[in-house]
N, C-alpha and C positions, 0 to 999 in steps of 0.2 A: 504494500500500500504506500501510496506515497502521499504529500502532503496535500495536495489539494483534493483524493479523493472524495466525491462525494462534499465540496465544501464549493461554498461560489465562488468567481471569480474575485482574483486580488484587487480589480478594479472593476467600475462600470464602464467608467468613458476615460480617454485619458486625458491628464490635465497638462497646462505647462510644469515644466521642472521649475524647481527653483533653487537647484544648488547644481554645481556640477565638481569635478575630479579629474586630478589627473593620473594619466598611466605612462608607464613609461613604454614603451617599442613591441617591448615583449609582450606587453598586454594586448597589441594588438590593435592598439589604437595610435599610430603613427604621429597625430597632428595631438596626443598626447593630451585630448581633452575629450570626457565624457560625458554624457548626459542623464540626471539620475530621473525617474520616472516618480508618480506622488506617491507610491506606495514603499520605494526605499525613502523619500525625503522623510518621511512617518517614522520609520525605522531610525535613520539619521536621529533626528531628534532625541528620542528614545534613548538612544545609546550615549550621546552626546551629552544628557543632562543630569539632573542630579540622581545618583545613584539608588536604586529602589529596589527591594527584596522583591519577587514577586509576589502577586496577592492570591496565586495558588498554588498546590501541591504541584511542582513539575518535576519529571521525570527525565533525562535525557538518555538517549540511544544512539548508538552507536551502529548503522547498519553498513557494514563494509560492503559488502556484495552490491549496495545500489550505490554508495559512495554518499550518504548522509547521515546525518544527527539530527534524531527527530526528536522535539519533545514532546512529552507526551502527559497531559491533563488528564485523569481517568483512564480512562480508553479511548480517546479520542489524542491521533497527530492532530498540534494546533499551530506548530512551529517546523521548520527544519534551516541545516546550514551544509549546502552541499557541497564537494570535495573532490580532488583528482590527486590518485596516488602519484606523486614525483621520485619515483628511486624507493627504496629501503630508509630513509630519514626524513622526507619532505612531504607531507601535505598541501594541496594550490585549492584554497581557499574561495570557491566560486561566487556562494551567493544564498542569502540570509533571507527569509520568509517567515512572515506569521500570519496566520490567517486574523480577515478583519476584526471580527470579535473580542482580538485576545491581544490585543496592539494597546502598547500606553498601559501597560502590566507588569513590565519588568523583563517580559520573558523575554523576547530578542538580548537584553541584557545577560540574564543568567545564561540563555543556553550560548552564547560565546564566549562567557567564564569560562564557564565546564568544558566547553570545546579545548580554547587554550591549555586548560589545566590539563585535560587527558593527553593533547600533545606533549605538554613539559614532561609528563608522567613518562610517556612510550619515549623520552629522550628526540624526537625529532623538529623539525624546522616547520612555517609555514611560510609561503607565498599568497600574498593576500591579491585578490580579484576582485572581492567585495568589496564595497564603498563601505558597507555597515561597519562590516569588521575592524577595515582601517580607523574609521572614527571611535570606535570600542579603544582600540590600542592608540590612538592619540590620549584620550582623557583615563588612560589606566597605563602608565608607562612600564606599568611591571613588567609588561608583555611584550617590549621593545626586543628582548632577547630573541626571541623565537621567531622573528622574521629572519629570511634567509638572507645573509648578507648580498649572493649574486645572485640571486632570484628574489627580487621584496614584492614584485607585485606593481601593485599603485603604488605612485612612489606618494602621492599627498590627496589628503582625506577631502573634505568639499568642503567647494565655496560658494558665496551666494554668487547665481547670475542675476543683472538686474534687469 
């Protein structure tokens, strides 16, 4: 199962962005600037501010075979943070989800703690992809370590367009 089974779409309509990020080459995006969409700005936020427990019981998993971290409320996936094995030591960081209901809770929060944490644990690196993530690891610099020094990912988290 994956995250959006059975859950509505992340958006109705899309809106303008209002932040965007840069990447560096390897990201993919050559002129080294991206575009976030209203549903990571949400995320963005979230991550970015002041630090909140979540307001329920969350679970996080680990599903290797599909390459995420799902969390998990009850029995219900309400979250994920998906992933590309790089080698025997490196995690590449794709892209952070939570379904709308459960946004502005904490969880995008906690389950990239736990993410990071389980990486520091298995001893390996990440390359980050995600805009969330990065901004996670700007306003928590514990987690500066664990980015890969020749593989970082985005190299700077987002800024507003005006």
């Amino acid at each position: 199962m994956t995250i959006n089974d059975g859950a509505p779409a992340m958006t109705d309509a899309p809106e303008p962005s209002r932040y965007a990020f840069a990447h560096s080459a390897e990201a993919g995006h050559p002129d080294e600037k991206g575009t976030l969409d209203q549903d990571q700005a949400v995320l963005i936020d979230e991550v970015g501010g002041e630090p909140q427990a979540p307001v329920c019981d969350l679970q996080v998993v680990n599903d290797e075979r599909l390459g995420i971290y799902d969390a998990i409320v009850g029995d219900r996936e309400v979250a994920g943070l998906t992933y590309d094995v790089a080698g025997d030591d490196r995690l590449v960081l794709l892209a952070t989800s939570v379904i709308p209901e459960f946004r502005k809770q904490g969880i995008a929060t906690e389950l990239i703690r736990r993410v990071l944490d389980d990486v520091r644990v298995q001893g390996k690196t990440v390359t980050i992809m995600c805009p969330i993530v990065r901004t996670f690891i700007e306003h928590n610099p514990e987690y500066t370590d664990l980015i890969d020094r020749e593989h970082p990912g985005a190299t700077h988290g987002h800024t507003h367009v005006p």
